[in-house]
N, C-alpha and C positions, 0 to 999 in steps of 0.2 A: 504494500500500500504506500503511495505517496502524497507525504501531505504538506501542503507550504502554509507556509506561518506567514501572514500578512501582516504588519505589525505597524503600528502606531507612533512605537519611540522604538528609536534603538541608538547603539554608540554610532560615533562618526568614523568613516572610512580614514580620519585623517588622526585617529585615536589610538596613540604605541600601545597601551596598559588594557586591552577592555575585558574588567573582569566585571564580576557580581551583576552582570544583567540578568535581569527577571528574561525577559524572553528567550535568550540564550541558554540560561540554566535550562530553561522547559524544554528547549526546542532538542538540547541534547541529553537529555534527559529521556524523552521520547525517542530518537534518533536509537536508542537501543534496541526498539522494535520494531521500528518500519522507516523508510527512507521521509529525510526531511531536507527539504528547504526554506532559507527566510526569504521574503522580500519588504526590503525596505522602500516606500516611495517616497521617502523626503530627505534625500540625502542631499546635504548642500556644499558640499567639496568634491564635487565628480564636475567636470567641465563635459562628458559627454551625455547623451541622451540615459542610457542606463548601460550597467556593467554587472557584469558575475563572476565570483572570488570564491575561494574557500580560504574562509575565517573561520576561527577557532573549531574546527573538524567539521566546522556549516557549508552547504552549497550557500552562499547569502549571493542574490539580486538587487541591485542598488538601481533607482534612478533619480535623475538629477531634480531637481524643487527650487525652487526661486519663488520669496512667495506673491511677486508684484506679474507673476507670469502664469495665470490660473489655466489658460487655454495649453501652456505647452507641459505645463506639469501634466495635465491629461492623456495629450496626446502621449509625451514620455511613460506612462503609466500604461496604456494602451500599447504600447512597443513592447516595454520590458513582460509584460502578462502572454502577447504573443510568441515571445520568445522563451517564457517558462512552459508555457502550452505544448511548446514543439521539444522544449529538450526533457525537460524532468517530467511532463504529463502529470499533472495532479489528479489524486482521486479525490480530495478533498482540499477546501480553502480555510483553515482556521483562523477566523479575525476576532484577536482577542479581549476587543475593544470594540462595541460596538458604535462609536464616534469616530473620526478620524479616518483612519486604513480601512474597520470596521463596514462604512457604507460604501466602500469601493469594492469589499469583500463581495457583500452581495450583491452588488453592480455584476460583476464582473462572474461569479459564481451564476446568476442568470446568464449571460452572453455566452459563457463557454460551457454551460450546461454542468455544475458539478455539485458535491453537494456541500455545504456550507455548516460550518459550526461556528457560531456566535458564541461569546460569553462576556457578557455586562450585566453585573450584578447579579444576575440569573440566567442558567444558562437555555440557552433557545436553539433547536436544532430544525433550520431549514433545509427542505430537498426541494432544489431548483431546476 
């Protein structure tokens, strides 16, 4: 099973030391039993549209966010999600926050047909 973590906050690409992240601990934590990826959409030290690393034993997906550029942050987000589609194939979108990453989760988990786990304050399990 592959499931990417769409996430909200995360460290910065431009970040030597990045321990004690909540998402990170989870993400590899989970990562013990079934394939995972992050993707971050607000990363604001990538000069190109998005990029893909392995950090800290993570597939992590970065794209670029500028927050006076609301149109191309989209479109960036829309690139980077076709481009996890094709290489890692999620079976699932887990947006751990349902504000933020959260509503692009299920944006996005309708458009490419997957199924979705929310959790904000309670958790809510949509199949889209």
């Amino acid at each position: 099973m592959n499931v990417l973590f769409m996430v909200s906050w995360y460290f910065s690409i431009a970040d030597k030391n990045p321990v004690g992240t909540f998402h990170t601990e989870q993400a590899r934590e989970l990562a013990k039993h079934c394939n995972i990826a992050v993707y971050y959409p607000y990363e604001r030290n990538i000069d190109i549209p998005f990029c893909k690393n392995t950090e800290l034993s993570l597939v992590t997906y970065r794209s670029k966010y500028k927050l006076e550029d609301k149109f191309k942050n989209r479109k960036y987000m829309l690139m980077a999600m076709r481009q996890i589609v094709k290489e890692f194939k999620p079976d699932i979108i887990h947006g751990h926050v349902g504000t933020e990453a959260g509503r692009f989760a299920v944006m996005f988990g309708s458009f490419f047909i997957f199924l979705l786990f929310l959790l904000n304050i309670q958790v809510q399990i949509y199949h889209v």
